[in-house]
C-alpha positions, -999 to +999 in steps of 0.1 A: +000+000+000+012+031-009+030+055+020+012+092+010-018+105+020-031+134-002-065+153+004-080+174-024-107+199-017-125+221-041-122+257-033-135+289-050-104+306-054-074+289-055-054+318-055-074+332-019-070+296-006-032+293-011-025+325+009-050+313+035-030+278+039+004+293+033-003+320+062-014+292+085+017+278+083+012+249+052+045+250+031+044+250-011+049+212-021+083+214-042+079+187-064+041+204-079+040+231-102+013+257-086-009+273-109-041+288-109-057+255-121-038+234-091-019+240-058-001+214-035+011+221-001+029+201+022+010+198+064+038+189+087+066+165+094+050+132+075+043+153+047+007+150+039-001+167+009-035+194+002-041+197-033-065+224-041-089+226-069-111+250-085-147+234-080-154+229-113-121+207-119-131+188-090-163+183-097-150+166-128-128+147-108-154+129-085-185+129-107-208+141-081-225+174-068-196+196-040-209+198-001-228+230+012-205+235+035-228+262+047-250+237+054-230+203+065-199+191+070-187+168+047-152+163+065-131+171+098-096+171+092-075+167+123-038+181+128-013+171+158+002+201+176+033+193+195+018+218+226-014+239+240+004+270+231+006+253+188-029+248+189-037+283+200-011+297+175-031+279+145-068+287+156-055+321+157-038+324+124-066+311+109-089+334+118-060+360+108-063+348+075-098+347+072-105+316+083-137+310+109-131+294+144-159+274+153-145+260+185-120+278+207-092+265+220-102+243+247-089+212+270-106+179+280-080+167+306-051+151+282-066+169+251-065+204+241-079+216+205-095+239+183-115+238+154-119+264+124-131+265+086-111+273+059-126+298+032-143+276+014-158+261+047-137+233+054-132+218+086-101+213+105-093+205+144-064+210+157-053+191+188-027+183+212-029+152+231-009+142+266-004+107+262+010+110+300-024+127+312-048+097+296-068+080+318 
């Protein structure tokens, strides 16, 4: 089985959503040309790629009708943080960059997270976990 894990998400403006992910912190991908048709970043140390796709191309892509996100959630993408402090840091750059917080930053004994939306409405949590705290 192959060793990458790459999420696509269709997004209005690819041009908005790659300042958005690169001023949360998300890095170019390297090895992708970025264009106005396509971008790839790279999300932390295992390297998990984001492609982002106008909606029509990804419509074309998956044969079926895009998520409201206004209405539902169609996905929750969850990040590791390495501290409280990390998870803070990206709930607050998102909403920096124009992102919506849904959830503040908030613990639950050995877990502390956040959750915010990306332009387009995507989901994403963000969470640090004390292994050394779990019950």
């Amino acid at each position: 089985m192959s060793k990458e894990l790459w999420l696509n998400l269709p997004v209005k403006d690819v041009k908005k959503s790659k300042e958005f992910y690169t001023r949360i912190g998300f890095s170019l991908n390297p090895q992708h040309p970025n264009t106005d048709e396509a971008v790839s970043l790279i999300v932390g140390d295992n390297k998990v790629v984001v492609m982002l796709f106008p909606e029509s191309t990804f419509k074309g892509f998956t044969r079926n009708e895009i998520a409201d996100t206004k209405q539902a959630t169609e996905v929750l993408i969850s990040i590791g943080a390495d501290s409280r402090e990390e998870v803070e840091e990206l709930a607050k750059k998102a909403a920096e960059a124009g992102g919506t917080v849904f959830c503040e930053p908030e613990g639950q004994g050995w877990m502390y997270s956040a959750g915010f939306a990306d332009l387009d409405g995507h989901r994403w949590n963000v969470l640090y976990m004390d292994m050394s705290q779990m019950a």
